[in-house]
C-alpha positions as CSV (number, residue, x, y, z in Angstrom):
1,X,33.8,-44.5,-27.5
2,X,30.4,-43.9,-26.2
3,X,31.2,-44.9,-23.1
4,X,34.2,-42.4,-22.6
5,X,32.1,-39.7,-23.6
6,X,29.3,-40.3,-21.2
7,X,31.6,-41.3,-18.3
8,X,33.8,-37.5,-19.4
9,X,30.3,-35.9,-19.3
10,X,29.2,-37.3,-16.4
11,X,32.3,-36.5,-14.7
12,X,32.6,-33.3,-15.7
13,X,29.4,-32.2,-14.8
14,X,30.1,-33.8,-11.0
15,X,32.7,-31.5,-10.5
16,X,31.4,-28.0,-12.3
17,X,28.1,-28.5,-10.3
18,X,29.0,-29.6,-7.1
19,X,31.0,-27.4,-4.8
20,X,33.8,-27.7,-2.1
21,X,31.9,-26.7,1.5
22,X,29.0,-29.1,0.0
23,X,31.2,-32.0,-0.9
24,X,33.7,-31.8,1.8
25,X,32.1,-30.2,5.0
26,X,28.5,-31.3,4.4
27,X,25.0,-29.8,5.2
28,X,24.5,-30.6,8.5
29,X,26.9,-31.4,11.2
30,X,26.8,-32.5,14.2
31,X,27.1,-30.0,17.8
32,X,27.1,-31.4,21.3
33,X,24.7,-30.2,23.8
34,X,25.5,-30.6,27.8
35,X,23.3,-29.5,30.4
36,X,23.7,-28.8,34.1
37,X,21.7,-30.3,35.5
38,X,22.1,-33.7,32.9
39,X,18.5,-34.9,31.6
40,X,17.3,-31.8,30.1
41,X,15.0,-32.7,26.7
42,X,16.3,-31.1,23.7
43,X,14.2,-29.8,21.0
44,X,15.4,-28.3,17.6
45,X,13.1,-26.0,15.9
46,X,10.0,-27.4,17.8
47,X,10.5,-30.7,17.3
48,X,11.9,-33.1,20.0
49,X,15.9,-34.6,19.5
50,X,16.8,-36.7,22.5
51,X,18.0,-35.6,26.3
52,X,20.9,-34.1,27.5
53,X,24.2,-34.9,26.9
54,X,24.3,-35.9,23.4
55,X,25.4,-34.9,19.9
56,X,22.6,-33.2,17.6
57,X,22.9,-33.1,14.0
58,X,22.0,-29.4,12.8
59,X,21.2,-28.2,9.4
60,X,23.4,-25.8,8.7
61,X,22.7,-22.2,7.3
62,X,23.0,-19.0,7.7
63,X,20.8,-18.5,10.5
64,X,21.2,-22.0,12.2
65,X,18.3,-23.9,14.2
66,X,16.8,-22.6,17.5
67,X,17.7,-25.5,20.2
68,X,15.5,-25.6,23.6
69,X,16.2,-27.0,26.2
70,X,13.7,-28.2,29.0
71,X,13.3,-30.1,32.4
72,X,10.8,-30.3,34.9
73,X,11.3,-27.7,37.8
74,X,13.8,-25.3,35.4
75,X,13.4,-22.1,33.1
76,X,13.1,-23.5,29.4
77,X,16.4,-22.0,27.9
78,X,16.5,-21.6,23.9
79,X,19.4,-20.9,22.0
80,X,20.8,-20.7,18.7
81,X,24.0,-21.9,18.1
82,X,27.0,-19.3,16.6
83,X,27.3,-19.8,13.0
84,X,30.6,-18.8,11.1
85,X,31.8,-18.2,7.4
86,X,33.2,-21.9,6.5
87,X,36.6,-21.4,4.4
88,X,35.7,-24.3,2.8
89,X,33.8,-22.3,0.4
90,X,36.6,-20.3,-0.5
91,X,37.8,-24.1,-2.4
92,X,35.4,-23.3,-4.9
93,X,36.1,-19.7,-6.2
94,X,36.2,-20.3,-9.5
95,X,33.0,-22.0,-10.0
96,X,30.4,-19.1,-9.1
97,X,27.3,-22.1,-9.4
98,X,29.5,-23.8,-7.0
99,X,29.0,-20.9,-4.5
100,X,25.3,-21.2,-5.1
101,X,24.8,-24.8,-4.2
102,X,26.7,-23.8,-0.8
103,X,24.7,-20.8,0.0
104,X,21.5,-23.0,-1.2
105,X,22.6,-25.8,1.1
106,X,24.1,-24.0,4.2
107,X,27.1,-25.5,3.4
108,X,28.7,-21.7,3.0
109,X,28.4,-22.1,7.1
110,X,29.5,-23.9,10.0
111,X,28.5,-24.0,13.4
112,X,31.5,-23.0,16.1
113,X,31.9,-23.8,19.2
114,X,30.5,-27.2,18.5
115,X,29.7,-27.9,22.2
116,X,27.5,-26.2,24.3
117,X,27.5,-26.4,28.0
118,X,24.5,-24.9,28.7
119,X,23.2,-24.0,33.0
120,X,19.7,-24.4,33.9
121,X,17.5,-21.8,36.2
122,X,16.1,-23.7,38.8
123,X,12.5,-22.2,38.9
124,X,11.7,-20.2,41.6
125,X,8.1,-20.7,43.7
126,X,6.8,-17.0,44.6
127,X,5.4,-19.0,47.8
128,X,8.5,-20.4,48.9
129,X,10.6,-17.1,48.1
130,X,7.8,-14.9,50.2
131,X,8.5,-16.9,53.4
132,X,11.9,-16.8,53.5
């Protein structure tokens, strides 16, 4: 009998404190990053992710995470990618402390497009510019 009860507890407390965006959409998720030209380094929020093209998992949130991209001879170009409303969230209604573990977790948000194709400034010399 103890069983039961622990296992229905257990249970129960699974689904009142968990919620839907969370459990089915996740926290992070994962946006493509392209870069003309290819090779560029990619950096998210200061801290270094891999080079050009590739997938980057992102935190999600409500204000997303600043991506920078850089290669030798072009402008640094930052970014940060669109974040949207997910309707995942609305799974959850009825539980109002499920609605606060998605805003806490960023789940409440998704990141759309989820590929970036982003062009490079080729850095101009003033010297070369001035003699042409």
């Amino acid at each position: 009998m103890m069983n039961y009860t622990l296992r229905s507890l257990l249970l129960g407390s699974v689904l009142f404190f968990t919620s839907c965006a969370t459990v089915f959409t996740g926290t992070k998720q994962n946006v493509m990053i392209r870069s003309n030209p290819e090779g560029a380094t990619i950096e998210v929020d200061g801290f270094e992710r891999g080079v050009t093209p590739m997938p980057v998992k992102l935190r999600k949130g409500f204000r997303g995470q600043t991506v920078t991209l850089k290669k030798e001879g072009y402008v640094p170009f930052e970014f940060r990618p669109n974040t949207f409303f997910n309707f995942a969230a609305i799974g959850y209604l009825i539980n109002i402390f499920g609605w606060g573990i998605d805003a806490a977790t960023g789940a409440f948000m998704k990141y759309d497009p989820a590929v970036y194709d982003i062009k490079m400034k080729e850095v101009v010399d003033k010297n070369e510019k001035a003699n042409k």
